[in-house]
N, C-alpha and C positions, 0 to 999 in steps of 0.2 A: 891392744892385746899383745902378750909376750908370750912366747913359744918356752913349752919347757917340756922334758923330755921324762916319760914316766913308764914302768914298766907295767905288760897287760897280763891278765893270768896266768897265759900260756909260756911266761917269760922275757916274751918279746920286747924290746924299745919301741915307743911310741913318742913320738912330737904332737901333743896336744896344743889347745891356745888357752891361756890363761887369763883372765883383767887384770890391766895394772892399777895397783891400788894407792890411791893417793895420799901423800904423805903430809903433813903443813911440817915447816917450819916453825922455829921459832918468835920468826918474823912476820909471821901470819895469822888470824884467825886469834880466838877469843872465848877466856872460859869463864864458865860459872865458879867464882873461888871465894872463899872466905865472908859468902853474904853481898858479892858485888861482880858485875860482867869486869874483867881486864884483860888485856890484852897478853895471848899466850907463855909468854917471855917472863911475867908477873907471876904464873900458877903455878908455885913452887911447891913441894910437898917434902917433908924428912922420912926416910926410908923406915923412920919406924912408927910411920903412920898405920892406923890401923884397919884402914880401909885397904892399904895394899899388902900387909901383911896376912890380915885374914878373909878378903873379898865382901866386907861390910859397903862398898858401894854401891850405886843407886845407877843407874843410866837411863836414859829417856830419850832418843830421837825425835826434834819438831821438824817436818818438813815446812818450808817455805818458797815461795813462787817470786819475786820480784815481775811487778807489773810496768814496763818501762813506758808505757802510755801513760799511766795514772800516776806513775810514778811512787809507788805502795809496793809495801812489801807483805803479802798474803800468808798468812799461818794457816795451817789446815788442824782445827780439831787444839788448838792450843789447852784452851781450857782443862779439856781431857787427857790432855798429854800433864801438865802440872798433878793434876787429882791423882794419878794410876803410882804420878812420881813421887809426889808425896804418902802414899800408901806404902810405899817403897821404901820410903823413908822414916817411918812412923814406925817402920821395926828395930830400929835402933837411937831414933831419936824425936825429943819432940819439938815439932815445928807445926804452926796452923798455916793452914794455905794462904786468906787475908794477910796475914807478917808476911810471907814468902813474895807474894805479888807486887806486897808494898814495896817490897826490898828490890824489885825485878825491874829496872825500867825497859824492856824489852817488852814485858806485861801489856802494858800501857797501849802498844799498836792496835790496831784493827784485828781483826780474824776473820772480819765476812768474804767471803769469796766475790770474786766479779760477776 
């Protein structure tokens, strides 16, 4: 938590607590880019892309559990997470979900919980 200082109706300063929120690197972590997972430092975009020009992007949060007994890594709801994203995505482009999965190898994992 980081302290930061904000003012309350009355005018007053106040020290609240904040989350710090974590940042990757470019040495770190890993995107969905051009039809294939690579590594952060690879997913380059030209400013006059048009996703960031006029907010045609798509986003989708999977959460996942690593199971260090089983040694698996546990997706919750994956399936679901793809279909909502691909929906998503179907308003600006077309893409079937079967291509999309094929293309995924991340797909491929398990999804059943422990």
């Amino acid at each position: 938590m980081t302290q930061i200082e904000t003012s309350t109706s009355d005018g007053q300063t106040a020290k609240v607590e904040a989350p710090k929120l974590p940042v990757l690197s470019l040495d770190e972590g890993y995107a969905y880019f051009d039809g294939r997972i690579v590594p952060m430092s690879e997913a380059k975009v030209s400013v006059a892309t048009h996703a960031l020009n006029y907010g045609t992007a798509c986003f989708e949060g999977i959460r996942g559990y690593w199971n260090a007994k089983h040694e698996q890594l546990y997706l919750l709801k994956l399936r679901e997470h793809y279909e909502r994203s691909l929906r998503s995505q179907l308003m600006t482009c077309a893409v079937s979900l079967s291509n999309w999965f094929e293309s995924m190898s991340i797909a491929r994992m398990p999804t059943c919980a422990p």
